[in-house]
Each structure stands twice: as C-alpha cells, then as structure tokens.
N, C-alpha and C positions, 0 to 999 in steps of 0.2 A: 518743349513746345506743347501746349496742352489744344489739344483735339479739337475741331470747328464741332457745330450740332451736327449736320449732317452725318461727321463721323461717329459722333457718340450715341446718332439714333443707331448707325447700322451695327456697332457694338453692341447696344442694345437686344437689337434682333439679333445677333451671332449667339447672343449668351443665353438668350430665351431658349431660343435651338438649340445650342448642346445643352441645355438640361433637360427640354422637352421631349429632343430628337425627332421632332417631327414640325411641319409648317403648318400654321392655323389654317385652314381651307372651307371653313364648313360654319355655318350659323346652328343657334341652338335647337328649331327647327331642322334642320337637314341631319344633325349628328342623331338628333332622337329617331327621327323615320328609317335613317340607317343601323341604329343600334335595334332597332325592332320593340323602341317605347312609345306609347303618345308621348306627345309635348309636356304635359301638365305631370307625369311622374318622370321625366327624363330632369325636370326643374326642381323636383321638390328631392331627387337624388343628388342634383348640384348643387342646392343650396342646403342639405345635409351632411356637404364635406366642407361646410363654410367658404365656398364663392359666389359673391352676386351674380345675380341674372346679366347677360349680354346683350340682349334685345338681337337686334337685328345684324348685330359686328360677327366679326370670322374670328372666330375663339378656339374653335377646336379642330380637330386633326380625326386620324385613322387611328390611333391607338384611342381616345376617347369612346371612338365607335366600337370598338372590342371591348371596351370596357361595358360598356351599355350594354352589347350584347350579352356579356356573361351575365348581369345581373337579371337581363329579360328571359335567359334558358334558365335560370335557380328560381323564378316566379312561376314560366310554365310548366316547369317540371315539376312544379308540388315540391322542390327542394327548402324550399324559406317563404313565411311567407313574408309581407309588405311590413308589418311591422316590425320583424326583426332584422331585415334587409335596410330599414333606413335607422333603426338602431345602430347595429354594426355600423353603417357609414358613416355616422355622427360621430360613433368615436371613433373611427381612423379616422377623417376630418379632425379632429379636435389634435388627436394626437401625431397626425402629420405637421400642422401647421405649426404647433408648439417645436417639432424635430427641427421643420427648417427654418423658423427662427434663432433656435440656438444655433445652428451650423452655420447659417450667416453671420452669427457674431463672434463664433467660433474663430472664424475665418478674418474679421477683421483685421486682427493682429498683423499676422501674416501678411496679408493683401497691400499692408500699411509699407510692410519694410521689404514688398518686393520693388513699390515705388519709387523708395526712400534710397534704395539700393541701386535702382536703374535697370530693374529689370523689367520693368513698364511702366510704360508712359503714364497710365493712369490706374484708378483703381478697376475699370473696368476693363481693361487689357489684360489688371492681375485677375479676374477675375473671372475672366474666359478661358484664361493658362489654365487655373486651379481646376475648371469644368471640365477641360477637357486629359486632365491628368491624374485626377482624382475623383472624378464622377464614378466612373463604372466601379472601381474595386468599393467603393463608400455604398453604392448601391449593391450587392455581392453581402455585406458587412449588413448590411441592415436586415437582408430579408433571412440571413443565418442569425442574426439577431434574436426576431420576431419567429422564427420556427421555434427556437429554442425557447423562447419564454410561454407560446403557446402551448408546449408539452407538457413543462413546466406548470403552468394554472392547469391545462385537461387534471395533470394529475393532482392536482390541490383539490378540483373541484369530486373526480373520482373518490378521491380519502374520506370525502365526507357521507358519503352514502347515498342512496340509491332515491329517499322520499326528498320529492319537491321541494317539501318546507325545508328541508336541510343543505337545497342547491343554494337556496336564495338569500340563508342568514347561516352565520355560524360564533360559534363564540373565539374572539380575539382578544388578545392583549394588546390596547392602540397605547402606544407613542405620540406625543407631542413635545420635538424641541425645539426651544424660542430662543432668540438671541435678547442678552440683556442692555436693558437701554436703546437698542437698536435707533429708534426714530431720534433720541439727543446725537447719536453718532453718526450718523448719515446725513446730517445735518452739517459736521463740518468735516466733510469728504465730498474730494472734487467725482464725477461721473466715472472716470474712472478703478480710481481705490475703491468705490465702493461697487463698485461691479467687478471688481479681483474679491474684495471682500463677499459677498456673496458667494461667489463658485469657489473661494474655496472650505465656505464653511459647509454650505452642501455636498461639494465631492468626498471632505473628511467626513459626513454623518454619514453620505451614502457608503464610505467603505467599512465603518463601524457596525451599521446596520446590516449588511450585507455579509459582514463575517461572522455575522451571531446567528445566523439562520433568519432573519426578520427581512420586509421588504419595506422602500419607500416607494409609500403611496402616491407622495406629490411634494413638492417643497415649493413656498408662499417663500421667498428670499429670504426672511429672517426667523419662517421658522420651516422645519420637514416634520412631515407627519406618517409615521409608519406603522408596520403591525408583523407582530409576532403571534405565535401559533399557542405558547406558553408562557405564563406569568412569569415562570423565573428567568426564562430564559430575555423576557424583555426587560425583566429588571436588568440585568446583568449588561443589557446593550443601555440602555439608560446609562448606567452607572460609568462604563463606558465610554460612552459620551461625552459625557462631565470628566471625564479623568482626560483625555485626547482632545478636544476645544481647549479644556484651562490650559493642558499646556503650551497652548501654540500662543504666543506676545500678541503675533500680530491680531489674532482673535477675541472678540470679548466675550464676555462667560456666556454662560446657558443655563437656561432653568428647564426641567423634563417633568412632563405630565405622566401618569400612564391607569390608565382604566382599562376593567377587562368585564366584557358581556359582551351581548348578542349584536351581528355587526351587520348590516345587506350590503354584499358586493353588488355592485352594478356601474359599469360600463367604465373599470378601470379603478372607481372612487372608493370610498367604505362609508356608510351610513348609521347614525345609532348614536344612543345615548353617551356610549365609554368613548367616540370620538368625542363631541362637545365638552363632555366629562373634563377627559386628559389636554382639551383645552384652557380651559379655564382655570384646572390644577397648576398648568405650565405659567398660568399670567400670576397665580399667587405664590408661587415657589420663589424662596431666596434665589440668589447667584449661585450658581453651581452646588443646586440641590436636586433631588430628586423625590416629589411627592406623588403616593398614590392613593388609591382607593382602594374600601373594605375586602372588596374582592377580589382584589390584586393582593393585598397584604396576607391574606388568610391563605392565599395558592403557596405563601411563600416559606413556610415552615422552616428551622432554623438557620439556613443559611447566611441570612440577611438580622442587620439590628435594624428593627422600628419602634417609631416613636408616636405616637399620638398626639395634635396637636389641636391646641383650641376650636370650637368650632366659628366659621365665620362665611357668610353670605357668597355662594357660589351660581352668579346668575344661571335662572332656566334652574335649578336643584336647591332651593334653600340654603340653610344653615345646615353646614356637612363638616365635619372633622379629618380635616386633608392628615395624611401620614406620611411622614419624610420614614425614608429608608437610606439603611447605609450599609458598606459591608461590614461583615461580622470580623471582629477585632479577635487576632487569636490568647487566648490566655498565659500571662508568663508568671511565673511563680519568680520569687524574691528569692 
C-alpha cells in the first residue's frame, strides 16, 4: 500500500532530521544575530556553500549557529581574513554538494531493492533506514577522509618551497583521458548503462592514476583529468590507461593527452596552458594512443619510443607537431 501525502510529508521531515539532526527553528536573520554576524555576510557565507537565500522561512537550527559562530571568532581573531574565509566555503560548498549528489545516487541502487524486496514500503522509508544506519560511520569515513588528503596537499604544497610564486604555480605533467566516440555511444544507451558506463570507467582511471603516484583532478563523464608530478611517470600512467580500458569489452577505447609546464592550483582545480594543451592532444589522438608534447617527450629519455607526427591546427596553440609515444620494444636477436 503506498503511503497518503500527509505521510510522505512527515517521512520527509523524519529524513531531513536524521541527516540534519537538528529542527529548523530560526530565520536567516535570527541564526546570523546568534552566530554573531550581520545579516548581509551571514548571506554571502550561505550563498558561498551554494544555497539560496530563505527570506523570512525557518531554515536553520543550533548547529548553523555554531557554525557561524566559528567563522565570526577566525574573522575577529585576525585568524583569516574575508576573502579567504568565503574562498574556502566555496570550495567546500562546491565540493559538498558534488559528495551528496553522488551518494544519493550511490544509494539508489540499494534503496530500489530494499523496496522490491519488502523491506519498505517505499523509497523514502528505504531511505530513512539507510540514514539512520549508515549516517554516522559514512560521516566518521568522510572527515578521516578529508584529514588525510589535507596532510597530504600541506605536504605537496610544503615540497615546493617556501617563495609565494612557487605556492601558487608549479610545474606538472597533466593528463587528459577521453573516451572514444563517447557522444555516438551514449546515444544508443538507455540512462541507465550509460550511468554504469561512466562510474566505471572513472573508478578504473581513478585506480590507474592513483597507483602511479598521480591524482584526479576532476572527471567530466567521459573524460578524467589528472596530474603527475613527473613526466615519466605520467607517461607510464597514460600508457596505462590505454592498456586497462582496452581491456575491458565492456568499455570503449581512450585517447590520452599529456603536457607538462607551469600549472596554478587553486581551489581543488589546475589551471594553465599544458591543461588545455593535453586537451586538445586527447581530441586528436587515435583510439588507444597516447600523444604528447615537446616537453613531455624531451623529460622522457630512452625509456619510451616516440614518434613525431605531422603538424596540424591545435585550437588556442597553432600548428604544433603532437608525438605519440609508446613503450620501448625490447630487442631480440635472430
């Protein structure tokens, strides 16, 4: 029997709660005067984690208020100032809402065949179960997570040395790998297969990349973009790449960019010419090839066979001579 509204509103509210754990009580005036901000930066902090303004509605609670408060003790403390205080919340904004969107889809699956199964009624019954079964250790998981990776960058940013111009830019080897044909393929897949397609050609780059020493930066579904710290060593994850996609049927091939120069991290992303670069090398590469640039070829001393290819129109960079690389073939005598 599937649930009147009344029940599905108070569902609603159950579920809001166990993820929020707390009852909305407070307009956005009242949470700001409690958290100890005006109005007008309590708003431009809200709408820096990406949620619209509330007007005059009960949105917030006591943990909001603590929240505000910490931000308005690291303002009067001289600890941060304003502009990197709505920095930082922009990217956890950006990078929260991206979390709980995949976790919500994560979670579909699941939610689907607790239904199907009869162990609730609907999806929102499964989906209060899950909240209140698997919230707190997934919350536990996340901020050991996020410790970990922040040690992790202090000390990426540490290695590089101590003058400002060297916090801000550094030289990388970037990745880009594209699926081939992608948009004729996705085309005759239903929303499904092509949302299994996706995660798992991202989850096989991310453990590719992640074994070589390299990180992903961000994956656009059909293609990830990453970076390494050394040319060979990004070649070799390139390479890769291309060996681990081709083999899997259900996957279709990859073409890999990779350029290496001067890169500005900022606020999670990577910025600079050798991203666009190992773009644009990614869109002219065969199936399961891997081309780079001069600077990348020249890091790469004999390990590797390259080859020199014609030059041809690489928007943003002229007429540039892309180099497919391959590995070195060992020699057999007769």
């Amino acid at each position: 029997m599937s649930p009147s509204d009344p029940e599905r509103a108070e569902l609603r509210d159950t579920l809001a709660r166990l993820i929020l754990r707390h009852d909305l009580t407070l307009t956005s005036a009242e949470v700001t005067e409690k958290g100890g901000l005006d109005h007008a930066r309590g708003l431009r902090l809200w709408r820096a984690l990406g949620f619209p303004e509330t007007g005059d509605g009960l949105a917030y609670g006591e943990p909001d208020v603590k929240a505000l408060a910490a931000v308005a003790e690291a303002l009067d403390g001289d600890l941060l100032d304003e502009s990197t205080v709505l920095r930082m919340t922009r990217g956890l904004g950006s990078t929260m809402a991206r979390l709980a969107d995949w976790q919500v889809s994560a979670l579909v699956d699941q939610i689907e065949r607790d239904v199907q199964q009869g162990k609730a009624r609907t999806r929102l019954e499964a989906a209060a179960a899950l909240a209140r079964s698997t919230a707190p250790g997934f919350e536990h998981l996340m901020v050991y997570a996020w410790r970990r990776h922040l040690a992790a960058a202090a000390a990426r940013v540490e290695a590089l040395g101590a003058a400002d111009a060297e916090l801000l830019s550094t030289t990388m080897t970037v990745g880009f790998a594209d699926l081939s044909r992608f948009t004729a393929l996705s085309n005759g897949l239903d929303d499904n297969s092509l949302g299994d397609l996706v995660e798992n050609f991202e989850t096989r780059c991310a453990d590719v990349i992640t074994a070589h020493g390299g990180r992903v930066i961000k994956t656009l579904g059909d293609a990830v973009l990453f970076v390494t710290e050394d040319p060979r060593e990004g070649t070799r994850t390139a390479l890769d790449l291309v060996k681990q996609i081709a083999s899997r049927t259900e996957l279709p091939n990859i073409c890999v960019g990779l350029a290496t120069g001067s890169v500005i991290n900022r606020l999670g992303d990577v910025y600079g010419p050798p991203v666009n670069l190992a773009a644009r090398l990614s869109h002219v590469a065969r199936s399961n090839r891997v081309l780079v640039d001069a600077a990348t070829a020249e890091a790469l001393g004999d390990e590797f066979d390259t080859r020199t290819l014609p030059p041809r129109p690489l928007r943003g960079f002229g007429n540039l001579s892309p180099i497919t690389v391959s590995e070195r073939r060992a020699f057999r005598s007769r």
